[in-house]
C-alpha positions in Angstrom: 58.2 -4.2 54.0 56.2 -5.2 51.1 54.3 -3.1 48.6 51.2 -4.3 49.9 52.1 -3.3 53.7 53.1 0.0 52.2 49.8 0.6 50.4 48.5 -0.3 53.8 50.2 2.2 56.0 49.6 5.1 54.0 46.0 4.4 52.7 42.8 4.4 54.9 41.4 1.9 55.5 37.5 2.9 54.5 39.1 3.6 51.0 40.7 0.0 50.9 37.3 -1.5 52.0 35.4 1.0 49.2 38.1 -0.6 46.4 37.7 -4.3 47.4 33.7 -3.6 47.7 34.1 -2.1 44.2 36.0 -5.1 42.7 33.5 -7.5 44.5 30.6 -6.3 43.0 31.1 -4.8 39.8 33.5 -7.4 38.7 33.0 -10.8 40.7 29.1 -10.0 40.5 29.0 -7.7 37.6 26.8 -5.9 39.3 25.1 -3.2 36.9 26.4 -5.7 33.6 23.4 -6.1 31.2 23.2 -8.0 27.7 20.0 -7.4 25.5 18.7 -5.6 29.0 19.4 -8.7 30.9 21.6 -9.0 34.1 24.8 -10.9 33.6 27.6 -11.4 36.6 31.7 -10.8 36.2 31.8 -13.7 33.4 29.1 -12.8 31.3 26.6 -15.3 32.0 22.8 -14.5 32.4 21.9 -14.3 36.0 18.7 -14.2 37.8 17.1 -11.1 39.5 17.4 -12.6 42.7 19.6 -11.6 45.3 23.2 -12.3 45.3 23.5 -15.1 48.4 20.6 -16.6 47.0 22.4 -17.3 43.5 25.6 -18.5 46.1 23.0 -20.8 47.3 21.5 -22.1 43.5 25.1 -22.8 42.6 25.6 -25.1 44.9 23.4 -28.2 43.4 23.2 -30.0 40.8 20.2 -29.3 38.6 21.4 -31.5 36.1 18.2 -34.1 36.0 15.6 -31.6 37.6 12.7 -29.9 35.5 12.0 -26.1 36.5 8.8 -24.1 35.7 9.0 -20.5 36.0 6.3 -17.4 36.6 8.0 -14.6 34.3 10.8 -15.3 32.0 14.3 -13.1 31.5 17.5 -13.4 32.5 16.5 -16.2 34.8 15.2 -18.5 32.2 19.1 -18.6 30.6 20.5 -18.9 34.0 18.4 -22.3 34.4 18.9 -23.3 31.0 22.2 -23.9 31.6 21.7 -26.1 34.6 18.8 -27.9 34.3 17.0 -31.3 32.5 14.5 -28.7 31.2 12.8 -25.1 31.7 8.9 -24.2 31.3 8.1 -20.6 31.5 5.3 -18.3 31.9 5.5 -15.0 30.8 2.9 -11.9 31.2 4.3 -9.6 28.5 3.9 -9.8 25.1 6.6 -7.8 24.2 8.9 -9.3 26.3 7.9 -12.9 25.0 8.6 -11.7 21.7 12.2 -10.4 22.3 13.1 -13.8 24.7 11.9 -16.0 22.8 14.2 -15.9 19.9 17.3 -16.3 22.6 16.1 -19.7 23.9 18.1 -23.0 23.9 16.5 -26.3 22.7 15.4 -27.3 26.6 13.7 -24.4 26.9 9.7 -23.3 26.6 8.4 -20.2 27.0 4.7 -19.3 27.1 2.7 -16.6 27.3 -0.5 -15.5 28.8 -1.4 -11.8 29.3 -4.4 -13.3 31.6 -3.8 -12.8 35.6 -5.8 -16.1 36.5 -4.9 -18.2 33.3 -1.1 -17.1 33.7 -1.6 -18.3 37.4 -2.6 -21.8 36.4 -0.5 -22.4 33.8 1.6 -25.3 34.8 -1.9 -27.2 35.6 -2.5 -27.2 31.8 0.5 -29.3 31.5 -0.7 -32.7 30.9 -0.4 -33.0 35.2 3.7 -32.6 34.9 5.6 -32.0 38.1 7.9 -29.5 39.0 11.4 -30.0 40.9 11.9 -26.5 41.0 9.1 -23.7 40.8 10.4 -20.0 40.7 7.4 -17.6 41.5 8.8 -14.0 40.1 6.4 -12.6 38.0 3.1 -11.6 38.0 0.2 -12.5 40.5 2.2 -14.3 42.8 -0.3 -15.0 45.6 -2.5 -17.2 42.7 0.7 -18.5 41.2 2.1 -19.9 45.1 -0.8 -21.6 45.5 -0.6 -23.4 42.1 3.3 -24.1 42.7 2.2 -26.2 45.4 -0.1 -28.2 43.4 2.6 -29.1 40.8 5.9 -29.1 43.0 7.3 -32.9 42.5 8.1 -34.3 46.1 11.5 -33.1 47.3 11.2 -30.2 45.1 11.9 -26.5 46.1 9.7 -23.0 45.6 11.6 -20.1 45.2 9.5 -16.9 45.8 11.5 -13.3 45.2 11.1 -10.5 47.0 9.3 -11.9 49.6 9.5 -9.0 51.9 7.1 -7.5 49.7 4.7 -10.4 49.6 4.5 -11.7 53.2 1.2 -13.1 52.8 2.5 -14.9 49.8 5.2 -16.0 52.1 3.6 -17.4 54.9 0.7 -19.1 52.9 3.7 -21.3 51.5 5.6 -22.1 55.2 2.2 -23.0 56.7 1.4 -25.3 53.7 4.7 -27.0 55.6 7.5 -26.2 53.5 10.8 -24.9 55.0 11.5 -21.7 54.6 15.2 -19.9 54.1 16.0 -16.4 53.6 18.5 -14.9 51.6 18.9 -11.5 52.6 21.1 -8.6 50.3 21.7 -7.1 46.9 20.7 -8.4 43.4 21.6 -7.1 40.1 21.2 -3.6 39.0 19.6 -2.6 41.9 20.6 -0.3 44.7 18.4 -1.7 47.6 18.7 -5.3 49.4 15.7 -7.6 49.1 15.3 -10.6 50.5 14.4 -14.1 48.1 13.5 -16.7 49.6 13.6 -20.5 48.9 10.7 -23.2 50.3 12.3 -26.8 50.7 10.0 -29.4 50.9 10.9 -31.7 53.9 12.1 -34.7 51.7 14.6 -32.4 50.1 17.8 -34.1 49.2 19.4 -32.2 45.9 23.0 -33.4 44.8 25.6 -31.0 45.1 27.3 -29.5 42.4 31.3 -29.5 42.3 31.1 -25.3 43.3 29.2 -26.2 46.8 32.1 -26.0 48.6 34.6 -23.1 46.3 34.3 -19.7 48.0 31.8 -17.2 46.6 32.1 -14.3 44.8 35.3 -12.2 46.3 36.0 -14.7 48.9 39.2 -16.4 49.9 40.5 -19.8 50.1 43.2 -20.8 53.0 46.2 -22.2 51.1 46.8 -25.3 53.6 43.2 -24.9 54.1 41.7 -24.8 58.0 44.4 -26.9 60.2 41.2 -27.9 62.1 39.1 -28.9 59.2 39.4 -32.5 60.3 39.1 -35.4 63.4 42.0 -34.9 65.5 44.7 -37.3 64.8 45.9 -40.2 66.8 48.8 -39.8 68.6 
């Protein structure tokens, strides 16, 4: 019998669940990690404050030649930095523009605007730029939604956090005819699932990055892989 049947017989199983759970989250996801107050997963690296499947879901394409505009700036800002073409952001807080802005990469630009209606319109002022990506997660959201629609590039995508807190935010962007998904569960540092959600314009046609198809954090690959991951053969 091997260690690892041993370890199973004697210990229960809600305690080997609680350790894998453990290892999952505070490792793979890194979930209370911080740097300069910023989330960061199992690696390091700056991740949003969206929720965990959500993040499984951004990984998956290839930003590589899209431009992203952002409502609120942080962690996220460096997470798309890393990924996309370029990055415009909007932030509220003086103070917080202050300490980001000294952290920023070359194909980044941060703004700020302590104005609720100004902030909202930002990306108007833009010499009429489109957006591939438009992330609304800061403040005045409903305003901001409506001006993400007026600058999303065809194809493009609106993400809108915490939407279960904003449902008229929410459904003021499906009825405008975008596709809504859902991404339903934890997010960094918090202790509560949320729910972020992600608007897909119906021309959407991303690339793939090479981690679409790798398991997510704390999953498992099949060593031979699925035996029915294929046509049938020919016999």
């Amino acid at each position: 019998m091997s260690l690892k049947s041993v370890v199973r017989s004697i210990v229960p199983r809600k305690l080997l669940v609680l350790g894998r759970l453990y290892q999952i989250f505070f490792n793979g996801y890194g979930h209370v990690r911080r740097t300069d107050g910023m989330p960061t997963n199992g690696e390091g690296k700056f991740q949003p404050w969206l929720t965990y499947p959500l993040i499984e879901y951004l990984n998956g394409f290839d930003f590589s030649d899209k431009n992203v505009f952002e409502f609120g700036a942080g962690a996220s800002t460096l997470f798309w930095a890393e990924r996309a073409q370029t990055v415009t952001s909007v932030e509220f807080d003086q103070g917080w523009y202050d300490v980001l802005k000294r952290k920023l990469p070359g194909n980044v630009t941060v703004l700020h605007d302590p104005d609720g209606h100004s902030y909202a319109a930002t990306p108007k002022r833009l010499d009429g730029r489109r957006f591939d990506v438009v992330v609304v997660d800061g403040a005045e959201r409903y305003i901001s939604a409506q001006t993400a629609l007026d600058v999303l590039a065809p194809g493009g995508m609106i993400v809108l956090d915490n939407a279960e807190w904003y449902p008229n935010t929410a459904n003021m962007l499906a009825l405008a005819g975008l596709i809504e998904v859902r991404f339903s569960g934890f997010s960094p540092i918090n202790a509560f699932t949320a729910t972020s959600s992600v608007f897909l314009s119906r021309e959407f046609a991303f690339r793939l990055s090479s981690a679409a198809r790798k398991p997510p954090v704390g999953g498992t690959r099949l060593p031979e892989g699925a035996l029915d991951d294929g046509p049938p053969s020919l016999l």
